[in-house]
Backbone as CSV, one residue per row, in Angstrom:
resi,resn,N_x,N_y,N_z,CA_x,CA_y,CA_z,C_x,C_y,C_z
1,UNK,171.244,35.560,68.835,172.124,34.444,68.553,173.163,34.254,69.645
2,UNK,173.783,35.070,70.156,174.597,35.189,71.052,174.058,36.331,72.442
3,UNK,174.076,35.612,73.348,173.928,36.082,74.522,175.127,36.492,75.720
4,UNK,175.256,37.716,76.201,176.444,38.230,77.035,176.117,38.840,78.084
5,UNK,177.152,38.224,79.590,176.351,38.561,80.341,177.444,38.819,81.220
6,UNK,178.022,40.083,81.957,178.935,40.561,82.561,178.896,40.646,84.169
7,UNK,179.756,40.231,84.708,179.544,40.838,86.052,181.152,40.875,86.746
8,UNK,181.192,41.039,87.970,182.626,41.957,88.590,182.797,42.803,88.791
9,UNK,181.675,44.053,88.327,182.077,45.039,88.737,181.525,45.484,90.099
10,UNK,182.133,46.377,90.546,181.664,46.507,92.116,182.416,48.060,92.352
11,UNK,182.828,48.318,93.532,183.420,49.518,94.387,184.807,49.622,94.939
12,UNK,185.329,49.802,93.925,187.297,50.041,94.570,187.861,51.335,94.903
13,UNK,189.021,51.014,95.326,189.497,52.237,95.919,190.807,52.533,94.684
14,UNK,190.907,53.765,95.026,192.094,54.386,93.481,193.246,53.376,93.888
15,UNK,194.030,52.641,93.178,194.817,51.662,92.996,194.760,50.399,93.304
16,UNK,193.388,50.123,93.385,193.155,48.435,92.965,192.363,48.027,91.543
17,UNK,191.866,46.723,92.290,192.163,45.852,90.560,190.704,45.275,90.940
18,UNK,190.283,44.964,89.890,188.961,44.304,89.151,189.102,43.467,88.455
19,UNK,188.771,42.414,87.672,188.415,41.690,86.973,186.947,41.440,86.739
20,UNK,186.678,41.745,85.751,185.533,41.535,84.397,185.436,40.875,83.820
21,UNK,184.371,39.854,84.068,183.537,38.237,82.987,182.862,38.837,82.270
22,UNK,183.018,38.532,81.177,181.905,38.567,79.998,181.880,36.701,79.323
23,UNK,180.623,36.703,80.007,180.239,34.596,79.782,179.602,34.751,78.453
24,UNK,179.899,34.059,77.737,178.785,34.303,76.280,178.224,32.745,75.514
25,UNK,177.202,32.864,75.577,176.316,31.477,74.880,175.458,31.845,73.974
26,UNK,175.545,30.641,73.073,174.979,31.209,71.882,175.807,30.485,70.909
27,UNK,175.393,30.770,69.744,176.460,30.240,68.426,177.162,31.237,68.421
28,UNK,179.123,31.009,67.679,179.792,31.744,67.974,180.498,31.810,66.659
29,UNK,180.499,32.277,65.861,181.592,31.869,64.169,182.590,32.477,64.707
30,UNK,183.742,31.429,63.454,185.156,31.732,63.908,185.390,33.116,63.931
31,UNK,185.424,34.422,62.911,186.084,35.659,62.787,184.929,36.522,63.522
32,UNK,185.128,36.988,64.440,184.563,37.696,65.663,185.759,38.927,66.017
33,UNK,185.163,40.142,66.633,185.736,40.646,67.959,184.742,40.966,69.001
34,UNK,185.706,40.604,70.105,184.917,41.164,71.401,185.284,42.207,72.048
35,UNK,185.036,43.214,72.284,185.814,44.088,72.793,184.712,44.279,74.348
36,UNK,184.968,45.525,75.386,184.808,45.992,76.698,184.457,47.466,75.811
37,UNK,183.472,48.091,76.093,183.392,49.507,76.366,183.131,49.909,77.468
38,UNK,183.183,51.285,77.933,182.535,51.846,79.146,181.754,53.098,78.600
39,UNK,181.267,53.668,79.399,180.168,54.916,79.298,179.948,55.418,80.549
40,UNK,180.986,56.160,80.775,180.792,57.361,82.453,179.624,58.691,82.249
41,UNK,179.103,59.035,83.663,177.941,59.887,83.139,178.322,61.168,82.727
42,UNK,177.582,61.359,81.392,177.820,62.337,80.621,178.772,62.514,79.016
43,UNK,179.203,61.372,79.479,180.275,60.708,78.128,179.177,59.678,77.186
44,UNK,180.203,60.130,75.999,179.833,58.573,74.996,180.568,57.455,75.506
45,UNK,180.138,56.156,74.961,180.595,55.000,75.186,181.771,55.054,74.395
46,UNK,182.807,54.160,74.917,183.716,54.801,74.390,184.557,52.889,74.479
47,UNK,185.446,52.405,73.535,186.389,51.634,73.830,187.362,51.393,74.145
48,UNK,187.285,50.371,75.438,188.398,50.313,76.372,189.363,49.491,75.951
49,UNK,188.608,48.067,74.881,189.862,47.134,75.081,189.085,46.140,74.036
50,UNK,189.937,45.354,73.080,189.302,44.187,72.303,190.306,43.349,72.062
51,UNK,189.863,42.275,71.715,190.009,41.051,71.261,189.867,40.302,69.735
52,UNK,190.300,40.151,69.038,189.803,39.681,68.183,190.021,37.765,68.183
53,UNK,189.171,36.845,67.130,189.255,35.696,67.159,190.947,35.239,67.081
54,UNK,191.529,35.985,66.412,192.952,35.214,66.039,193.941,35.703,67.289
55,UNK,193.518,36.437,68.346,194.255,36.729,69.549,194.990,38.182,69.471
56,UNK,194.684,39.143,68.169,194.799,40.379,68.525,194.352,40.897,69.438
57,UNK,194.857,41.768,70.318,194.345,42.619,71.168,194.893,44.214,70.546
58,UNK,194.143,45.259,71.570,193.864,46.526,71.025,193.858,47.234,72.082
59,UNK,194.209,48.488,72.853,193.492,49.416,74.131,193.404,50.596,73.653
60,UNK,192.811,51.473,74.626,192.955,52.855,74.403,193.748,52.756,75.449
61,UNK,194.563,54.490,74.858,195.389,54.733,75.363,195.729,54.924,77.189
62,UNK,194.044,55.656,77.447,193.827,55.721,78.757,194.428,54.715,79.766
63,UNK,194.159,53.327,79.238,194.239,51.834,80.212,195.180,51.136,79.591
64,UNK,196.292,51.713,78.593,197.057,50.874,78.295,198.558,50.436,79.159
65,UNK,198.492,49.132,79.663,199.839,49.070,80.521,198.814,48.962,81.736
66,UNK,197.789,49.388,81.844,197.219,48.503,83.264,195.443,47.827,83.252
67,UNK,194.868,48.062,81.971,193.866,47.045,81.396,194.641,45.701,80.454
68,UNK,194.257,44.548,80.812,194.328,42.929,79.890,193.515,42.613,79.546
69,UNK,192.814,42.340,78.422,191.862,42.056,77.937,192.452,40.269,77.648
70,UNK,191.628,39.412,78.153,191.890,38.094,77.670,190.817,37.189,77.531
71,UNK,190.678,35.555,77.227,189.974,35.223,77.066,190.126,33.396,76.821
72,UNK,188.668,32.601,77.773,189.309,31.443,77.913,188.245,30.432,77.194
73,UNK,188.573,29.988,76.316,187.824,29.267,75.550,187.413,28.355,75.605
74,UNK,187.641,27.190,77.047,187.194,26.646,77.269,185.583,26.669,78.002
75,UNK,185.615,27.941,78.323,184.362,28.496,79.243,183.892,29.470,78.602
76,UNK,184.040,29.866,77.325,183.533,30.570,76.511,183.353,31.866,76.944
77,UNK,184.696,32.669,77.426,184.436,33.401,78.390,185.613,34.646,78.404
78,UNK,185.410,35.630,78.076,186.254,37.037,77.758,186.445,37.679,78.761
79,UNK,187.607,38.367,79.665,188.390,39.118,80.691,188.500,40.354,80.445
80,UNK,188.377,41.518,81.511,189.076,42.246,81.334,189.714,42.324,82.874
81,UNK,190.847,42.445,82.466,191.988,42.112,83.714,192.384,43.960,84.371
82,UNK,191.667,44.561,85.526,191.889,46.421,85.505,192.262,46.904,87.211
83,UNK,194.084,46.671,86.887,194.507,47.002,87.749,195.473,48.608,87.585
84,UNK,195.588,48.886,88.823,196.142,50.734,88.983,194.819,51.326,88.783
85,UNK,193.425,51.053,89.112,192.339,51.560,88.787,192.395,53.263,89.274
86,UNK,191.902,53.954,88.430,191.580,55.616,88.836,190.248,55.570,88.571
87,UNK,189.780,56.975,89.550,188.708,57.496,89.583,187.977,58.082,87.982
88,UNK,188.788,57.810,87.183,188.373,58.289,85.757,187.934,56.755,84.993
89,UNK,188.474,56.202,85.608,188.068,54.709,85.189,186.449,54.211,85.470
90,UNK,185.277,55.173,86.129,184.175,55.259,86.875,183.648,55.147,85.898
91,UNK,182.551,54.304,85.796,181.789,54.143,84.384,181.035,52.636,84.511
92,UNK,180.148,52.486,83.611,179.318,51.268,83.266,180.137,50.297,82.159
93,UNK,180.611,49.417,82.500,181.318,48.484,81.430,180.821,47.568,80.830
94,UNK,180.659,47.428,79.593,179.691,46.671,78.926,180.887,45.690,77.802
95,UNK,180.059,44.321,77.844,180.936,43.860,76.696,180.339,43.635,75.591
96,UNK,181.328,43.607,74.412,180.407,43.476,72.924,181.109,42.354,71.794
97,UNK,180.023,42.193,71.110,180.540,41.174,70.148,180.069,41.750,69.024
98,UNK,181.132,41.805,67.879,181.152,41.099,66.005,180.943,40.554,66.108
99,UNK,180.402,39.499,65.014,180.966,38.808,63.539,180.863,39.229,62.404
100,UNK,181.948,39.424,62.025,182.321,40.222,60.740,182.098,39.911,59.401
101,UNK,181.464,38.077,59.252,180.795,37.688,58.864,179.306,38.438,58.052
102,UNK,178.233,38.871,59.447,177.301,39.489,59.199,177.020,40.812,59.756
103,UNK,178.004,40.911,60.091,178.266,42.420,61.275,177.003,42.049,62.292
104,UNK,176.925,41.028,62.375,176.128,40.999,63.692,176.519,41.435,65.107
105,UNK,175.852,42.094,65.586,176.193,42.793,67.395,175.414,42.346,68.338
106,UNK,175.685,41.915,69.192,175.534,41.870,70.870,176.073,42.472,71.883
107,UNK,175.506,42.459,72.473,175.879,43.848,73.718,175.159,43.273,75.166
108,UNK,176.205,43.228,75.984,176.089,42.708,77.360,174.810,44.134,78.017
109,UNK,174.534,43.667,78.984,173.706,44.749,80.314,174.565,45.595,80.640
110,UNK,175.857,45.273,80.931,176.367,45.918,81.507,177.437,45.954,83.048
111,UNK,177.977,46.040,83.577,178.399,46.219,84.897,179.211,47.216,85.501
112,UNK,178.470,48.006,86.317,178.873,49.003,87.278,180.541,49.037,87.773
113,UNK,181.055,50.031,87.285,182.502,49.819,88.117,182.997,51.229,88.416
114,UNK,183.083,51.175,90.073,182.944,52.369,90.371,184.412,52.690,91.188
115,UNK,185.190,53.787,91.402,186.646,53.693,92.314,186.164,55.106,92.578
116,UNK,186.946,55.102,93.967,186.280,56.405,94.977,187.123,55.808,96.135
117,UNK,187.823,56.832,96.714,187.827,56.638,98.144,187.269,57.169,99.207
């Protein structure tokens, strides 16, 4: 029903910034969340950051004060805004969708985001 499809991530150095699209098409009901997970190797997936329809947001503690999770509705289209990046921040970032409606889930591919100097 809903399709998600991420990209931005790429190769930074410890204290820069990224930004993360998650584009989503598809039918969309009003009460949703979207949140960002990541999954570094050897870890569970774990959540970085959400959104909900009425403009709650949420972080873990890790990225809080330098992950933004936002989102522009005209382009049907969810942010994650990840600046002061660390090397612990290394991981596959994936975005996801509720609806709480039917607990229906979608789950992006994915995108690589890697910091190293």
């Amino acid at each position: 029903q809903v399709q998600l499809v991420e990209s931005g991530g790429g190769l930074v150095q410890p204290g820069g910034s990224l930004r993360l699209s998650c584009a989503a098409s598809g039918s969309i009901f009003s009460i949703y969340i979207m949140g960002w997970y990541r999954q570094a190797p050897g870890k569970q997936r774990e959540l970085v950051a959400a959104i909900t329809s009425g403009g709650s947001t949420n972080y873990a503690d890790s990225v809080k004060g330098r992950f933004t999770i936002s989102r522009d509705n005209a382009k049907n289209t969810v942010y994650l805004q990840m600046n002061s990046l660390k090397p612990e921040d290394t991981a596959v970032y994936y975005c996801n969708l509720v609806q709480l409606a039917t607990n229906y889930q979608s789950w992006g591919q994915g995108t690589q985001v890697t910091v190293s100097s």
